[in-house]
KOLBAMAR-377417 format. One line per 3 residues: number of its first residue (from 0); for each residue x, y, z of C-alpha. Coordinates in steps of 0.1 Angstrom, whole numbers, plus 5000, padded with zeros to 4 digits. Layout:
BEGIN
NUM) X Y Z  ...
END
This chain:
BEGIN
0) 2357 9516 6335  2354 9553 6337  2377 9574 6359
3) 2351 9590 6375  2340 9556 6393  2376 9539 6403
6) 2381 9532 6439  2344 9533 6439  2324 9502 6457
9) 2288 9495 6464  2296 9494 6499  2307 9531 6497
12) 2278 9541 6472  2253 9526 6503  2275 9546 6527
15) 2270 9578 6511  2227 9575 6509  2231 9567 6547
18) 2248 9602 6549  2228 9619 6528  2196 9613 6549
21) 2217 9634 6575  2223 9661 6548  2194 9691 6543
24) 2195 9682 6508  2167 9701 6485  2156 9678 6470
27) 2136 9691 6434  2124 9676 6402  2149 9697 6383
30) 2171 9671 6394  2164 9645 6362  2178 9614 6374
33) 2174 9595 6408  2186 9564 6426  2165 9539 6440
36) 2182 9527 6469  2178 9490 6487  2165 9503 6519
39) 2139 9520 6497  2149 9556 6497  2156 9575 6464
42) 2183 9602 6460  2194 9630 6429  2219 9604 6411
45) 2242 9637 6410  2242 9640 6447  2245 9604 6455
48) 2278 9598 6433  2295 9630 6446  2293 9618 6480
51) 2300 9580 6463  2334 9595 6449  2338 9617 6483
54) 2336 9585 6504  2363 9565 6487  2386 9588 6474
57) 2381 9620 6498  2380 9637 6466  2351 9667 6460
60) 2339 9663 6427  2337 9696 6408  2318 9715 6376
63) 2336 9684 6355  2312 9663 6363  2289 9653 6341
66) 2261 9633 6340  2257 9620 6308  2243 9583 6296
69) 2277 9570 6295  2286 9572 6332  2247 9564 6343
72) 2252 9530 6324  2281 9517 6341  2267 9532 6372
75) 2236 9509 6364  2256 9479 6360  2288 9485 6386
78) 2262 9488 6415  2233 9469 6403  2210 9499 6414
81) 2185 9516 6388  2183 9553 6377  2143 9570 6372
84) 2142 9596 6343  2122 9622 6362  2118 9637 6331
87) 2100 9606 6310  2076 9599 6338  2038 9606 6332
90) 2014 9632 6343  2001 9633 6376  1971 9637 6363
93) 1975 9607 6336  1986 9584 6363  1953 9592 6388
96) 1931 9583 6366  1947 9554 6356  1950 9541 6388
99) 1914 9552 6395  1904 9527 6367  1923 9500 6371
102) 1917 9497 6410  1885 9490 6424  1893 9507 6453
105) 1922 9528 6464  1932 9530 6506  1949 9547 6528
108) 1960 9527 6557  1982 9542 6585  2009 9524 6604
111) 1980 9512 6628  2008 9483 6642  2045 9482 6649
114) 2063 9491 6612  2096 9472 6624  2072 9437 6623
117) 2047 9450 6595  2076 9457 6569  2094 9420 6576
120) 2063 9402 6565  2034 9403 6536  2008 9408 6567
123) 1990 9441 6574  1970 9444 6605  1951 9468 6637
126) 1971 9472 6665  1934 9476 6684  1918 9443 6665
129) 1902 9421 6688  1914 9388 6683  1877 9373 6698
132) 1861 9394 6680  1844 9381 6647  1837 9415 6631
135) 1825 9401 6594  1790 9414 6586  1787 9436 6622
138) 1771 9469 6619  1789 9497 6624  1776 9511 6658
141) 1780 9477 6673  1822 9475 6663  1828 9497 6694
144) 1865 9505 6688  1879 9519 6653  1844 9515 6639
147) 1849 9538 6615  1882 9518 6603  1876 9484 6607
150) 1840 9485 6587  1857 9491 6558  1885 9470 6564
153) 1864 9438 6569  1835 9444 6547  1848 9468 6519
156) 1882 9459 6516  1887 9434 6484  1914 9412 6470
159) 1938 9435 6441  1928 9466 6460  1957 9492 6460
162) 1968 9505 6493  1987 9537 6505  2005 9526 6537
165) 2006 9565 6555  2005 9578 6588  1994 9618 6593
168) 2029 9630 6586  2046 9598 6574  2050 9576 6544
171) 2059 9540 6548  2049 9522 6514  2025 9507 6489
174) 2007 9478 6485  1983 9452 6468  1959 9437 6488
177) 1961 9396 6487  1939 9383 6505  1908 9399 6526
180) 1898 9399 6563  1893 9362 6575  1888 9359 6616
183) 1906 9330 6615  1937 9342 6597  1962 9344 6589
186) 1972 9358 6624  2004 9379 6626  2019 9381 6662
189) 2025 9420 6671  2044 9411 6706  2035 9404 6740
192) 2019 9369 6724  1989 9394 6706  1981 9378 6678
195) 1958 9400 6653  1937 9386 6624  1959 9400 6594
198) 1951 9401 6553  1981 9394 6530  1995 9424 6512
201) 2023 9425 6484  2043 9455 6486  2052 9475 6459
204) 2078 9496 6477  2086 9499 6516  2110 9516 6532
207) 2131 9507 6558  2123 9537 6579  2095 9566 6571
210) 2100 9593 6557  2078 9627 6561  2048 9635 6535
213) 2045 9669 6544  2007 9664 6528  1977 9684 6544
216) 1953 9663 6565  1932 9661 6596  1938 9667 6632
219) 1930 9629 6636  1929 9611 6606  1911 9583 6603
222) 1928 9550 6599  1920 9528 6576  1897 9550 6547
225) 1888 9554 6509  1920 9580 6500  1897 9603 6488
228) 1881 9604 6523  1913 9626 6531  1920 9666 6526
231) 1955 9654 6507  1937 9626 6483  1952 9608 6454
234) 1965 9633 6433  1983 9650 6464  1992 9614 6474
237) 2009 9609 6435  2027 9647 6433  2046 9635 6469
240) 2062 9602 6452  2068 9617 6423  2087 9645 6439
243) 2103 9624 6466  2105 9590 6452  2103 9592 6414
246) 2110 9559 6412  2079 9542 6431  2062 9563 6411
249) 2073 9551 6378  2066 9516 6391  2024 9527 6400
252) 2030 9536 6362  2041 9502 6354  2013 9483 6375
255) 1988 9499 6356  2002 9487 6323  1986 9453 6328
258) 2008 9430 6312  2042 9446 6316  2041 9435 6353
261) 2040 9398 6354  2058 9394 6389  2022 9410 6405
264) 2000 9381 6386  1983 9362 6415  1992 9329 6409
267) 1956 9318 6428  1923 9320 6403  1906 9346 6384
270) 1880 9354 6411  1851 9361 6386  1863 9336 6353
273) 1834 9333 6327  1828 9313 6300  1807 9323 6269
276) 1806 9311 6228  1827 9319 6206  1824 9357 6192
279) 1803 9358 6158  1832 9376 6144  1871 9383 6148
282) 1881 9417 6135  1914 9409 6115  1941 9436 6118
285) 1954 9435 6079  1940 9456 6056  1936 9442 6019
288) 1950 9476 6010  1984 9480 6030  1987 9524 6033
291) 2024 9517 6034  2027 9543 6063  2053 9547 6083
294) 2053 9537 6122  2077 9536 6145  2075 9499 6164
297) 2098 9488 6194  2097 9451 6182  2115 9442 6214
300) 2087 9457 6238  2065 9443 6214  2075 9407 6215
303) 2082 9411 6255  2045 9420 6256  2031 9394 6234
306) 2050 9367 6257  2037 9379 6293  2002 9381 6278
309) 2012 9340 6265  2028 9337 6306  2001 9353 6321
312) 1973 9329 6304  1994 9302 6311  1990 9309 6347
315) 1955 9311 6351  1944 9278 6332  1969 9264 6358
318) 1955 9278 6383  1915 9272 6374  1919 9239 6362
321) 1934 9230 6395  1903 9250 6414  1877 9231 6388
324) 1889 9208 6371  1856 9203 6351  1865 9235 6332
327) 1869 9226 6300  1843 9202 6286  1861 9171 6279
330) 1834 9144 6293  1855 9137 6320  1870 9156 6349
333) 1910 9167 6340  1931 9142 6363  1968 9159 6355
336) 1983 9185 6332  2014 9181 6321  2030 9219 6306
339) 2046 9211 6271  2080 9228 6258  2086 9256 6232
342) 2079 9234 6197  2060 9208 6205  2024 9225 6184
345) 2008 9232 6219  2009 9241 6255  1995 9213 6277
348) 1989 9178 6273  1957 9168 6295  1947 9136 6313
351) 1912 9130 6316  1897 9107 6348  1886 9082 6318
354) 1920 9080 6304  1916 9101 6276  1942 9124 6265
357) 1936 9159 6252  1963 9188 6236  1955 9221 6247
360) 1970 9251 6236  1962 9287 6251  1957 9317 6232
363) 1955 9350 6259  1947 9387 6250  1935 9419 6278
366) 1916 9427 6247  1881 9418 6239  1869 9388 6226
369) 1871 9398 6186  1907 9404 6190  1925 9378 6162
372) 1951 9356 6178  1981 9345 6157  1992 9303 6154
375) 2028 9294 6139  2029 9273 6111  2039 9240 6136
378) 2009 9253 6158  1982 9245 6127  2000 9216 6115
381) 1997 9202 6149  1960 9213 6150  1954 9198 6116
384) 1971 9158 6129  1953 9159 6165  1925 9171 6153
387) 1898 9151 6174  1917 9156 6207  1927 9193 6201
390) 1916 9222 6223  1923 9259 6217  1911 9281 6250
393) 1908 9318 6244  1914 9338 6272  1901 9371 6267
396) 1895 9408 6288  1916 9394 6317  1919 9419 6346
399) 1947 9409 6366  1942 9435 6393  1900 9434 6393
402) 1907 9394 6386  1880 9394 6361  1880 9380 6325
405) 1862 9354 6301  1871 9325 6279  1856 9304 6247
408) 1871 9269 6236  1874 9256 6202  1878 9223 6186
411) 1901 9217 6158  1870 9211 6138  1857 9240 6144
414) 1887 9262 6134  1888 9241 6101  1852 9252 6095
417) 1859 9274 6074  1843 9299 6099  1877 9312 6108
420) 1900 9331 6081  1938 9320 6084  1958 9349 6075
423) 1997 9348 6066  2016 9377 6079  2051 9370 6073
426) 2065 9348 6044  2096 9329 6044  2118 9333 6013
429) 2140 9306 5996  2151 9303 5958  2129 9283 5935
432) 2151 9254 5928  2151 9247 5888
END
């Protein structure tokens, strides 16, 4: 254990953020590293294990100090909290129009209820809704009230939707959208026995209490709006976390790489899942005539990719077969699936209403359609032996945010056609015995 942290407890590293909100600390972006903290704040990691150290030891740490990879490892691991590299994250500009493109719509929603109840549950609703009131499909002069919030909230407002939980001068958090506006719930009670028709929202970051934007706006901002709609907008939105709370920035960055966030997969159905034939061709990725250039490949981000792509396939032929289970064209309606170990050749064995049992095995890309998919060698040998009662379902341009994306089913006689080229890629090695 280094020196530096002896004597040194969570309890005490939790103490010193709650001082350090007391502190005028300026806080810049020449500060490289930050702390995300549980209640949701984010401090200079400098700063936050001076007053660490100062806390339990009452001594001032000096010049000495260093912060060097070392000591922001075992910081990492002693206090199971994680350091942001301001220094690695993207552009402002990069990340806007990421988020522009991956988000059919981006809000702004103030603190329109009571935080202390909003931030304890997935709920988000109008303190001003009226609970008798049916508002779904009602023009906007005839809302009375809000209008010019709750139209958009009931009638614009979609499911994946990325919302910016900010008040005129505060910032409380960010969220996805779950569900959308429904009369009859779910209702969240907001005191005094009010109970307000609520959508379900997964948050991305909250904090425990506000903390001030400082971000340009109007007199009387409108409360639930398009972000643009406002005189701060996205990119002023963005340059504020970044500053202020590196760290939920970084994690906007990560939502927006698709498949390295599988904890924010819905785990309900695509809502627009099409089927169509089987692409006339599949663009293969190996050249006949290697260029033996080299690349520099992080096989371990690699392979953590290529599994939550597998995962998040997995999910949604779960979660559509139990929505329709006529899906897949088997004769008969699917009557259970049963979700097969690592080894086995496939990933599902199928029950049909007629007692007919089928082997499916998913295949899942974010790509398009003539992306190649890869099958281990006990994959095709299992392919080859069931071959009347095999199924290979190709998930392809899945959405998981826009919950969009399409699929094509093969036989095993159809992948034995001769239509589809089977490629080795790697090649195991033994001696040649004589």
């Amino acid at each position: 254990m280094l020196k530096i942290f002896k004597g040194v407890e969570r309890l005490h590293v939790i103490k010193a953020s709650e001082i350090l909100k007391q502190k005028d600390i300026v806080i810049s972006p020449r500060q490289q590293y930050w702390v995300r903290m549980p209640d949701g704040n984010e401090w200079p990691y400098k700063e936050l294990v001076r007053e660490s150290v100062y806390q339990a030891t009452k001594i001032i740490l000096g010049d000495e100090f260093q912060s060097n990879e070392t000591n922001r490892s075992k910081f990492e691991s002693l206090y199971d909290l994680e350091i942001v590299d301001y220094k690695k994250l993207p552009s402002v500009e990069y990340l806007c129009e990421r988020l522009k493109s991956n988000f059919k719509n981006i809000w702004r929603c103030a603190d329109s209820a009571k935080w202390y109840i909003l931030k304890n549950t997935n709920l988000f609703t109008f303190d001003w809704f009226d609970s008798e009131v049916n508002y779904l499909g009602k023009r906007k002069e005839k809302i009375g009230k809000g209008k010019m919030s709750i139209y958009p909230w009931v009638n614009e407002l979609r499911i994946g939707d990325l919302i910016f939980v900010m008040s005129k001068n505060h910032y409380f958090g960010t969220a996805i959208a779950r569900s959308e506006y429904n009369w009859r719930g779910p209702l969240l009670d907001i005191g005094g026995g009010r109970k307000k028709p609520a959508i379900k929202v997964e948050y991305l970051h909250k904090l425990d209490q506000p903390i001030l934007h400082e971000l340009k706006t109007h007199n009387r901002p409108t409360t639930f709006a398009n972000i643009e709609h406002y005189s701060f907008g996205l990119y002023n939105t963005l340059s504020f976390l970044k500053d202020r709370l590196p760290g939920v920035y970084e994690s906007l960055n990560v939502v927006v790489q698709e498949v390295e966030y599988p904890s924010k997969v819905p785990s309900e159905a695509l809502e627009y899942i099409g089927q169509s034939n089987p692409p006339s061709s599949i663009i293969s990725f190996i050249s006949d005539s290697p260029s033996f250039k080299a690349n520099e490949v992080d096989y371990e981000k690699e392979h953590r990719r290529n599994k939550e792509k597998g995962d998040f396939g997995e999910r949604y032929f779960e979660s559509l077969i139990e929505k329709n289970p006529d899906l897949i064209e088997l004769g008969s309606p699917i009557a259970n699936i049963e979700k097969q170990k690592d080894g086995v050749g496939y990933d599902y064995m199928v029950n049909t209403e007629d007692g007919n049992l089928y082997y499916i095995e998913i295949k899942s890309t974010t790509s398009s359609a003539s992306t190649p998919f890869y099958m281990s060698h006990n994959e095709r040998s299992f392919m080859k032996q069931e071959c009347e009662n095999y199924r290979l379902i190709r998930f392809y341009d899945l959405k998981q945010k826009r919950r969009e994306g399409s699929f094509f089913v093969l036989t095993a006689n159809e992948l034995k056609s001769g239509e589809f080229d089977f490629k080795p890629t790697n090649f195991e090695i033994s001696r040649t015995l004589s």
